[in-house]
C-alpha positions as CSV (number, residue, x, y, z in Angstrom):
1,X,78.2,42.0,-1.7
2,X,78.8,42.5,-5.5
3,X,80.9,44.8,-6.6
4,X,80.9,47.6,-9.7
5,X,82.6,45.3,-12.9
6,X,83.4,47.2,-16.0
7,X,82.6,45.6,-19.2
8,X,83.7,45.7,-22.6
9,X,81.4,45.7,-25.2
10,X,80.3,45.7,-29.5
11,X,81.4,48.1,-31.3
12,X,78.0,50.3,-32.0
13,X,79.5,51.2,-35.5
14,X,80.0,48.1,-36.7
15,X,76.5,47.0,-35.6
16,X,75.0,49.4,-37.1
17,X,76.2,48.1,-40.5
18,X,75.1,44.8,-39.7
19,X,71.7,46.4,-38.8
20,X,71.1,47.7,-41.9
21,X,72.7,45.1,-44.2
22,X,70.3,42.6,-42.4
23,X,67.6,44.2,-41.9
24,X,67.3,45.6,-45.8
25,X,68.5,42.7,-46.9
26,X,65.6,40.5,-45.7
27,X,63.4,43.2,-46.5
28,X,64.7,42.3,-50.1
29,X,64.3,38.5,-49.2
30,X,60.5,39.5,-48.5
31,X,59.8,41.0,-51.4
32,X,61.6,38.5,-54.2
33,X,60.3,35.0,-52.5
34,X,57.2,36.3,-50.3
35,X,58.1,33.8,-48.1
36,X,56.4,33.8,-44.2
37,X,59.7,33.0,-42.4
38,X,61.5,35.8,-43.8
39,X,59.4,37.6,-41.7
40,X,60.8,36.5,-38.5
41,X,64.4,37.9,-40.1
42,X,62.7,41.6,-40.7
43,X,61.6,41.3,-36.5
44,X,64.8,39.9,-35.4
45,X,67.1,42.8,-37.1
46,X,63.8,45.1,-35.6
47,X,64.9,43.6,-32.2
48,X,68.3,44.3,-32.9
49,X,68.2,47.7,-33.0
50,X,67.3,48.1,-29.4
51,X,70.4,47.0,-28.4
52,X,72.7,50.2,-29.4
53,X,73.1,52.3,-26.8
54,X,75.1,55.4,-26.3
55,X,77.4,56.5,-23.6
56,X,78.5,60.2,-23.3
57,X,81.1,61.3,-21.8
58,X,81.2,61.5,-17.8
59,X,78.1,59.2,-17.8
60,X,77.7,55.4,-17.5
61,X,74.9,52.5,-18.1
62,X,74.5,49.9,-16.0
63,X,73.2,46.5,-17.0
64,X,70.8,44.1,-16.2
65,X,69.4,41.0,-17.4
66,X,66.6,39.4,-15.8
67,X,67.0,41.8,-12.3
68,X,70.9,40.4,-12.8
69,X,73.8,42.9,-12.6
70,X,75.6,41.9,-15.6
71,X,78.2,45.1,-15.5
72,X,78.6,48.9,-16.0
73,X,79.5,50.8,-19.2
74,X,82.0,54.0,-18.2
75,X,84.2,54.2,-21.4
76,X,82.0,57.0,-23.8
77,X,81.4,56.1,-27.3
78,X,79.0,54.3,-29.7
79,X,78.0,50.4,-28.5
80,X,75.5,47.5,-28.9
81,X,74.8,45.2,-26.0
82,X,72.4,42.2,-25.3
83,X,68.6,43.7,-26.9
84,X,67.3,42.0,-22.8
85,X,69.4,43.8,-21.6
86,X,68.0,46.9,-19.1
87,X,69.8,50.3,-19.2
88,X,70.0,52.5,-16.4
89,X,71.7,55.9,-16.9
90,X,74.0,57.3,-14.0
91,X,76.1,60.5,-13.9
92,X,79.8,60.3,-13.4
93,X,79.7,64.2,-13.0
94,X,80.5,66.4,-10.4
95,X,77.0,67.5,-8.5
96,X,76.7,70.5,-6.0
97,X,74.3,70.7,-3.5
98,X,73.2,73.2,-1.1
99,X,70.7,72.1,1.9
100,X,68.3,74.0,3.5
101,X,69.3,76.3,6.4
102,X,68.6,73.8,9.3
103,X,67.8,75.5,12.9
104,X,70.6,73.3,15.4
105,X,71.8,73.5,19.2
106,X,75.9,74.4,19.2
107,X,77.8,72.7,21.6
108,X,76.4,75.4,24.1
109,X,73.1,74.6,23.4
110,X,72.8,77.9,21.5
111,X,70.1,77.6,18.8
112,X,71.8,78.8,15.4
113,X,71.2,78.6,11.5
114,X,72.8,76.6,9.0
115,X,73.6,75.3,5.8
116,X,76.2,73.6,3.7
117,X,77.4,73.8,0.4
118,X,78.1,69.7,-1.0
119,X,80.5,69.0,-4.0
120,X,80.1,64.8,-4.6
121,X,80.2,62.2,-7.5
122,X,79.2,58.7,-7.9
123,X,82.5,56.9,-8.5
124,X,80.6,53.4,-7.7
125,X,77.7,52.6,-10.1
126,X,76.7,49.2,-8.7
127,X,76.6,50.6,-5.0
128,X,74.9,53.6,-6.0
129,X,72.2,52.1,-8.3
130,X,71.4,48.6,-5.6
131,X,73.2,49.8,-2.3
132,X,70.9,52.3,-1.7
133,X,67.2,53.2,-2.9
134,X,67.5,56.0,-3.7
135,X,71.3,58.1,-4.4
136,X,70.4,61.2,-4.9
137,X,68.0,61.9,-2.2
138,X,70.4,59.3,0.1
139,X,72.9,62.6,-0.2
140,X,70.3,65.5,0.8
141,X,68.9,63.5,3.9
142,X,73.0,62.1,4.8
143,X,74.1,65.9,4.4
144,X,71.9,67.1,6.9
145,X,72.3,64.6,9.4
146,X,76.1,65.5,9.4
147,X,75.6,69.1,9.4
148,X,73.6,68.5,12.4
149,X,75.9,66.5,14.4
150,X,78.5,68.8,13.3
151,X,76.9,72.0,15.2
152,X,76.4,69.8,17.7
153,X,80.5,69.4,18.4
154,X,81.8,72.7,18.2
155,X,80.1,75.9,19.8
156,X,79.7,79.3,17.6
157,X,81.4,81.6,19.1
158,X,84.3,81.3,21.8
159,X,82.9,82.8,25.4
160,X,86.3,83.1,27.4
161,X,85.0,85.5,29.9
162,X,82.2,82.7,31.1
163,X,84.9,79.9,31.1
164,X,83.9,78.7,27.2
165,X,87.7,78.9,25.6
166,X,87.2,76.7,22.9
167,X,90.1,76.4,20.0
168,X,87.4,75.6,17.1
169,X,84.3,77.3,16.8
170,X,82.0,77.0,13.9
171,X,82.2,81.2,12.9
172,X,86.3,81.6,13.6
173,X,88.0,78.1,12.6
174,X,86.4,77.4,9.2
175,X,89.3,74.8,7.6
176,X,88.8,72.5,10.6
177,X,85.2,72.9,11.0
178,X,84.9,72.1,7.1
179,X,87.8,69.4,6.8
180,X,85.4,67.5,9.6
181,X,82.5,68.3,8.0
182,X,84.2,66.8,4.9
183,X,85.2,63.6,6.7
184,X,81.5,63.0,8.4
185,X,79.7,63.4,5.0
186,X,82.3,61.3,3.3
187,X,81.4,58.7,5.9
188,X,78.2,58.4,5.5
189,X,78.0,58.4,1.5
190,X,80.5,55.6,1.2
191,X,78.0,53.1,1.4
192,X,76.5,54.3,-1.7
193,X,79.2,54.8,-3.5
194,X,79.8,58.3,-3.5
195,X,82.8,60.7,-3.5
196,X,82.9,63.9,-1.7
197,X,84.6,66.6,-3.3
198,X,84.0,69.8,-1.3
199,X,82.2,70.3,1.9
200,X,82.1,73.5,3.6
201,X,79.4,75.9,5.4
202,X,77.3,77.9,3.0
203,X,75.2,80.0,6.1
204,X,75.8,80.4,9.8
205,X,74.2,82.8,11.8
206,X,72.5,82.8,15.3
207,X,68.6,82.4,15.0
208,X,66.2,85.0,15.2
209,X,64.7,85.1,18.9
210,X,68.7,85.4,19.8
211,X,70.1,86.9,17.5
212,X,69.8,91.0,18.8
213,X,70.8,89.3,22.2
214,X,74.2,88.1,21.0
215,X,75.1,90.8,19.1
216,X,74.5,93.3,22.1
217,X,77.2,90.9,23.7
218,X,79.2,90.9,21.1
219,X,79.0,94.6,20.8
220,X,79.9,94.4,24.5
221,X,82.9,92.3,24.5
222,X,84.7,94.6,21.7
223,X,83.9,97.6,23.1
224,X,85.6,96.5,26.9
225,X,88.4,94.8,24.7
226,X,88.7,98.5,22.8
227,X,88.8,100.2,26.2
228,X,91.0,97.8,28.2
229,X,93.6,99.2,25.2
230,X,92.8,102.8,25.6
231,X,93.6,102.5,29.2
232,X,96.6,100.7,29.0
233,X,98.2,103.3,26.1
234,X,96.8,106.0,28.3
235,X,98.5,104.5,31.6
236,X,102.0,104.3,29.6
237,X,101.7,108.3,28.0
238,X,101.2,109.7,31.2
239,X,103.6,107.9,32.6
240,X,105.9,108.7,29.8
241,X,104.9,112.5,30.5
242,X,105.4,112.5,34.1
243,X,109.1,111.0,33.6
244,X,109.9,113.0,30.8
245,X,109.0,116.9,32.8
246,X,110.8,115.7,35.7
247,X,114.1,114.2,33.9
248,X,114.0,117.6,31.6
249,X,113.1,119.8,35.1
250,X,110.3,121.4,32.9
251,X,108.4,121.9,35.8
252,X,108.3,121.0,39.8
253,X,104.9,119.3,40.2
254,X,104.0,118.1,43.9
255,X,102.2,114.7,44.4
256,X,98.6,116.9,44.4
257,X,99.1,118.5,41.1
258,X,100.7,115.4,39.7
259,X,97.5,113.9,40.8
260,X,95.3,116.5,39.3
261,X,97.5,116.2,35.6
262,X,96.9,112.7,35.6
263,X,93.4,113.3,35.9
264,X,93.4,115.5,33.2
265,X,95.4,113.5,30.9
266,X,93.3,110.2,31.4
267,X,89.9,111.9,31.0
268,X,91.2,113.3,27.7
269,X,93.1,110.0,26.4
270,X,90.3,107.9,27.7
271,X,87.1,110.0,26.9
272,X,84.8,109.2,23.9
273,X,84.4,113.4,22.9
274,X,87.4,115.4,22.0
275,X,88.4,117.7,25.3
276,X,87.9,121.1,24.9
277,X,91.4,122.7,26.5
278,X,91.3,125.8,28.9
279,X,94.9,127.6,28.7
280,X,95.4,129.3,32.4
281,X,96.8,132.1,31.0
282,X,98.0,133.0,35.1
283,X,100.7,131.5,37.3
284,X,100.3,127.9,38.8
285,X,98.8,129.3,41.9
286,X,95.7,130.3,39.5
């Protein structure tokens, strides 16, 4: 296999002059000796003129002669090559790309929505311009292929309670999941020649006909995560109270109306309404 050769080449400038010193000047030949073969000097400095090309910056030229890779231009500037010689134009720049949100199984066969967001650049011309038929569209059908073996490694969403404790997940751990989308894409793009830059997920969502499902269960999960909390602080306070009215001798509460205060105080620590108080304005008998 060949590889990308960078060439040094005419100045364009200097060309140029010649260019117009020859071909006015045999224009000038022409018209003083009316000769036939001066002529063939006014279509040879013709000819020459299709050899100037010019390079801007961040883009390249590769050339061929005869369906041979003769080398690639890189530097920018002003330059005159071989007139047989065929010019194709590649970017150097920086490219972003952002696929189409792709409909993939997780890791727990979940079916979710995705996309990804694709930062590249050709850094070899010869690979990406005979390597592969097509670079451009080698990167949009590449990029989803990785993003679609990607969801297919990690699940969405970590499900502890049904024995799914995963440490990356595609919604929670996105440096990992995009440093591996990074490497996969990078992989597959080396062969024509192209750099990754940035890889990272642009969309993620469940899809539709599951979507209301799992967020009922996520719903779910947070609200018996927010309760297992309430209970616990509400566990310590009346704890806390029961020590604190016997150390200070506040009051002398039996085991049945120590029961019935921490029945009170956990319905109103634990309930979802404000409690409305009633003072018993008697003694504890009433």
């Amino acid at each position: 296999m060949k590889e990308e050769k960078i060439i040094e080449l005419a100045n364009g400038y200097f060309m140029l002059f010649m260019f117009i010193a020859m071909f006015f000047g045999s224009i000038a030949l022409l018209v003083a000796f009316r000769h036939p073969l001066i002529v063939l000097l006014v279509v040879a400095s013709l000819f020459m003129a299709f050899g100037f090309v010019m390079v801007q910056p961040n883009n390249s030229r590769v050339l061929l002669l005869f369906g041979e890779y003769v080398g690639t231009i890189k530097k920018n500037g002003f330059y005159w090559v071989n007139p047989f010689y065929t010019k194709k134009k590649i970017s150097l720049r920086a490219s972003n790309f952002d696929s189409e949100r792709l409909k993939v199984n997780d890791k727990l066969g979940n079916p979710i929505m995705i996309s990804t967001i694709l930062v590249w650049r050709v850094f070899d011309t010869y690979k990406a311009a005979f390597d592969v038929d097509n670079f451009e569209n080698f990167v949009r059908v590449q990029t989803d292929a990785a993003v679609r073996k990607l969801a297919s490694m990690y699940p969405y969403d970590n499900f502890a309670d049904e024995g799914h404790d995963e440490d990356i997940t595609l919604r929670s751990s996105v440096n990992e999941v995009s440093e591996a989308l990074e490497k996969e894409i990078e992989e597959r793009l080396l062969i024509a020649g192209i750099e990754v830059l940035e890889a990272r997920i642009g969309y993620l969502a469940y899809a539709q006909e599951i979507a209301n499902s799992m967020l009922k269960r996520q719903q779910a999960t947070a609200i018996v995560a927010a309760r297992h909390k309430i209970v616990e602080g509400a566990v310590s306070m009346v704890e806390m109270a029961i020590d604190q009215l016997s150390k200070k001798k506040v009051v002398d509460l039996d085991d049945e109306r120590k029961a019935a205060m921490v029945s009170n105080l956990m319905v109103v620590l634990c309930g979802d309404k404000e409690a409305a108080p009633v003072v018993n304005a008697g003694t504890l008998n009433h």
